[in-house]
N, CA and C atoms as an extended XYZ file, in Angstrom:
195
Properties=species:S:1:pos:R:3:atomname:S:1:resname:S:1:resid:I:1 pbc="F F F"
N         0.818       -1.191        0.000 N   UNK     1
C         0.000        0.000        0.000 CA  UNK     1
C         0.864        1.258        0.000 C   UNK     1
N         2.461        1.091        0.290 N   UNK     2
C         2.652        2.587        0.356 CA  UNK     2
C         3.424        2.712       -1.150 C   UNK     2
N         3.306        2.021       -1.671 N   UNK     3
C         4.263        2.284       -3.083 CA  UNK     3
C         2.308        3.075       -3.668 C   UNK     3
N         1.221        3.083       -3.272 N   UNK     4
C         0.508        3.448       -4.065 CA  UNK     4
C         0.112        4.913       -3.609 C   UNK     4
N         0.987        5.341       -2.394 N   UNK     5
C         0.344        6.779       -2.221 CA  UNK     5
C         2.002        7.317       -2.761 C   UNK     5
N         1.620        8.663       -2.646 N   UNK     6
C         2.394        9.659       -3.864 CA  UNK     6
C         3.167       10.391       -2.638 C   UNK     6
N         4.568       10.464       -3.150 N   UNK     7
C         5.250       11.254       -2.048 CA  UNK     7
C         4.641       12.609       -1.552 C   UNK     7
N         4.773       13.187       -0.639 N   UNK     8
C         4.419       14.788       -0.344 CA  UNK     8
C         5.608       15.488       -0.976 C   UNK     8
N         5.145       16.304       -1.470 N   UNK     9
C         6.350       17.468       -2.112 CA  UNK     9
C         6.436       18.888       -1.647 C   UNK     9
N         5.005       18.731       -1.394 N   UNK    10
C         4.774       19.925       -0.165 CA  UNK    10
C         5.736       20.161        1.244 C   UNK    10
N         5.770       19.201        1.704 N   UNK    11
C         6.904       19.062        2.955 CA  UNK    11
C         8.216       19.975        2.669 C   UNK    11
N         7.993       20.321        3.545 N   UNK    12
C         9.805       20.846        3.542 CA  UNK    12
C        10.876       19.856        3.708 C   UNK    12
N        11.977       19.932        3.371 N   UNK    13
C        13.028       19.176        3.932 CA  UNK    13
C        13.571       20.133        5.370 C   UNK    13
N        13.947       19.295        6.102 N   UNK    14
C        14.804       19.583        7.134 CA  UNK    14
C        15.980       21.008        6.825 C   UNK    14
N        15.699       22.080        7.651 N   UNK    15
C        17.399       23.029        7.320 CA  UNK    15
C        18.303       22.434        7.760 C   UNK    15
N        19.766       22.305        7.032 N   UNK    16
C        20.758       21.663        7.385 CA  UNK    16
C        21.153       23.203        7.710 C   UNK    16
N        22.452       23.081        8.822 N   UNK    17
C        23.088       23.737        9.481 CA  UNK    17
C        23.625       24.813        8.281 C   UNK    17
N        24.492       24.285        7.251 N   UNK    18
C        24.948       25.357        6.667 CA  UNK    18
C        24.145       26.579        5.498 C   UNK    18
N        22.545       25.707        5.913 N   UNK    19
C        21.495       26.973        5.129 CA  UNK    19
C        20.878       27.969        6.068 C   UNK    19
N        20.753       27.287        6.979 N   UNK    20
C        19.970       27.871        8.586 CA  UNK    20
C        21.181       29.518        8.543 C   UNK    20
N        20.147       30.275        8.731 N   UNK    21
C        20.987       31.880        9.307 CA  UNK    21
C        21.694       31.248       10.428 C   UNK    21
N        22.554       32.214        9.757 N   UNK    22
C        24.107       32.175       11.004 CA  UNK    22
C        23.380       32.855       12.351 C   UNK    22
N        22.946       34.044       12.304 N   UNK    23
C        22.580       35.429       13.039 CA  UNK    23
C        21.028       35.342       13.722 C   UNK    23
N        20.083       34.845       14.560 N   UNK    24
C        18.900       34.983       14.470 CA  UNK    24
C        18.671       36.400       14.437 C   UNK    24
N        17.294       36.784       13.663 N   UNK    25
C        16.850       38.056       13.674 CA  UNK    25
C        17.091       38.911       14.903 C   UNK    25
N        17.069       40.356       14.479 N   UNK    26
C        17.094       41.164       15.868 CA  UNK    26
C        15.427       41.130       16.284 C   UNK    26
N        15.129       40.943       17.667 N   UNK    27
C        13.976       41.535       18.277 CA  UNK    27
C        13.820       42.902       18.482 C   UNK    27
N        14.817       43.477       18.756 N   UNK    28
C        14.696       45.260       19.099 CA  UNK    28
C        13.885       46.223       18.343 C   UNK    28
N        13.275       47.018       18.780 N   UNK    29
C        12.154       47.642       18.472 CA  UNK    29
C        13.866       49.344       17.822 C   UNK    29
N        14.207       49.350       16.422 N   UNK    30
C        14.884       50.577       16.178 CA  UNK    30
C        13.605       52.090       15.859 C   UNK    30
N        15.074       53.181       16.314 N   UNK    31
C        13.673       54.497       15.879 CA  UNK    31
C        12.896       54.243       14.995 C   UNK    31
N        13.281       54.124       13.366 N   UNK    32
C        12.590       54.163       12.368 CA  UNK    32
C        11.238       53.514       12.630 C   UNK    32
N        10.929       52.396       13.255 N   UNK    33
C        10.006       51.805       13.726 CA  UNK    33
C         8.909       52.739       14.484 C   UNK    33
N         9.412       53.312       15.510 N   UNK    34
C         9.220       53.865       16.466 CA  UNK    34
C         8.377       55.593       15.567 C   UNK    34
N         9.203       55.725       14.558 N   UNK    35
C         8.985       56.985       14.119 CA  UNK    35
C         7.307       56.722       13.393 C   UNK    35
N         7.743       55.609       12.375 N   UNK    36
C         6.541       55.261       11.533 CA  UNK    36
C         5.202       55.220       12.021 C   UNK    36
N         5.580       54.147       13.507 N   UNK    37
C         4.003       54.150       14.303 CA  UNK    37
C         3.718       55.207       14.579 C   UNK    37
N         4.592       56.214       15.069 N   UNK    38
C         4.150       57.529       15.659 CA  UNK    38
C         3.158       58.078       14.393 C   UNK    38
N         3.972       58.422       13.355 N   UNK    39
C         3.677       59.161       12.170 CA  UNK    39
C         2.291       58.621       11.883 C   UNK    39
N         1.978       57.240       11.755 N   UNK    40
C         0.947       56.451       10.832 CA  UNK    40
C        -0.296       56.715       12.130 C   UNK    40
N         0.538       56.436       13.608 N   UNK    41
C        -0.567       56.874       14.462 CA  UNK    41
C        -1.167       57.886       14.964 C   UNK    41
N        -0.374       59.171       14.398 N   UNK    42
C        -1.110       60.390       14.288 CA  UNK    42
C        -2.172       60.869       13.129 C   UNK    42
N        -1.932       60.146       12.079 N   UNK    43
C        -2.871       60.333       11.004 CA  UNK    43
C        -3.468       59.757       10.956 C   UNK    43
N        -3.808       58.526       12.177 N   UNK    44
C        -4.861       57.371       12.206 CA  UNK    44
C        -5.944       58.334       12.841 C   UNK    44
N        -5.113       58.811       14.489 N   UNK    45
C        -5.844       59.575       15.162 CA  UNK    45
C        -6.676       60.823       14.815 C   UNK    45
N        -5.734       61.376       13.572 N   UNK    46
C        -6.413       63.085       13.040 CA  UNK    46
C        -7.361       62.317       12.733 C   UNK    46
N        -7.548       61.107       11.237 N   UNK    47
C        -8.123       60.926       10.860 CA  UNK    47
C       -10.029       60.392       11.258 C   UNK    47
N        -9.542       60.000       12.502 N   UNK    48
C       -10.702       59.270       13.399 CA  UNK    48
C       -11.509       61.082       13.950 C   UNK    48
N       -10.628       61.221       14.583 N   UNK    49
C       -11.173       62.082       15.163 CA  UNK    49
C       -11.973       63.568       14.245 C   UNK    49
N       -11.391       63.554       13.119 N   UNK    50
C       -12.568       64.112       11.977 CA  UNK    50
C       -13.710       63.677       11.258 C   UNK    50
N       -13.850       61.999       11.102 N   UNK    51
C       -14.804       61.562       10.997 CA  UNK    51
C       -15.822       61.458       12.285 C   UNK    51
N       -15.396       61.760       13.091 N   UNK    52
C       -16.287       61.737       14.332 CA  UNK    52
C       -16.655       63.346       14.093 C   UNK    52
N       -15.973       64.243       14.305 N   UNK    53
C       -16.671       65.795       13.960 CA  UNK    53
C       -17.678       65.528       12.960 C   UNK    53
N       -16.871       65.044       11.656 N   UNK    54
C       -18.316       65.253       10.694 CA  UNK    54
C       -19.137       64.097       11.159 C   UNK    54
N       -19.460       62.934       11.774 N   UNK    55
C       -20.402       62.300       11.894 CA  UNK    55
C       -21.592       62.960       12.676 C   UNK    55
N       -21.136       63.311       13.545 N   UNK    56
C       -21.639       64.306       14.848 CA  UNK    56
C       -22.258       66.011       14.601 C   UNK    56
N       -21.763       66.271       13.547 N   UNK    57
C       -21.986       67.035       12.985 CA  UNK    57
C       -21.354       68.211       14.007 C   UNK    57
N       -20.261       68.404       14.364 N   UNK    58
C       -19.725       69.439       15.703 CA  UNK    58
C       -19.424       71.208       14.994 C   UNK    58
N       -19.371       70.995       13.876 N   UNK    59
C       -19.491       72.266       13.789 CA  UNK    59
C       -20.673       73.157       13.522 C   UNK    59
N       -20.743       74.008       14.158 N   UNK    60
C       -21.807       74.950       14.377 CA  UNK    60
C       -22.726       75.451       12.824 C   UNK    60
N       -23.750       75.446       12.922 N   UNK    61
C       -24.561       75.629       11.760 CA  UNK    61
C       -24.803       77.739       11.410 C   UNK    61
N       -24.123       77.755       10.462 N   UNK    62
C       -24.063       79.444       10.476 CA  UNK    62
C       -25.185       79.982       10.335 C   UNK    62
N       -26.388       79.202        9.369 N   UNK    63
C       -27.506       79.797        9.210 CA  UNK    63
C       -28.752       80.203       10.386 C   UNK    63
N       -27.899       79.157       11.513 N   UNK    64
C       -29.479       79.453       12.672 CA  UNK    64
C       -28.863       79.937       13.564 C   UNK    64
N       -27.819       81.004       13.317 N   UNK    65
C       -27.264       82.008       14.649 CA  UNK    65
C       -27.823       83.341       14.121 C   UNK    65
């Protein structure tokens, strides 16, 4: 029966030592990182927080003053 099922090719082979990274990745969180979230999380925040004005409708209506 096993000559009738079909090898997996999908499988990985095993990393041998001399393919495996020498170096494991760094974990450390560098500025650039640090900068981006800031940056991406201030324009998340403008952004939220103006769809909430216009949802809410917060600015004042000129015609009924």
């Amino acid at each position: 029966m096993a000559d009738v099922m079909p090898e997996t090719p999908f499988l990985q082979a095993p990393i041998s030592p001399a393919t495996a990274p020498a170096v494991p990745p760094s974990r450390e969180v560098v500025p650039v990182e640090i900068g981006l979230a800031i940056g991406f999380g201030l324009v998340f925040l403008f952004g939220v927080i103006a769809w909430l004005a216009w949802l809410f409708d917060a600015e004042p209506d000129r015609d009924s003053q």
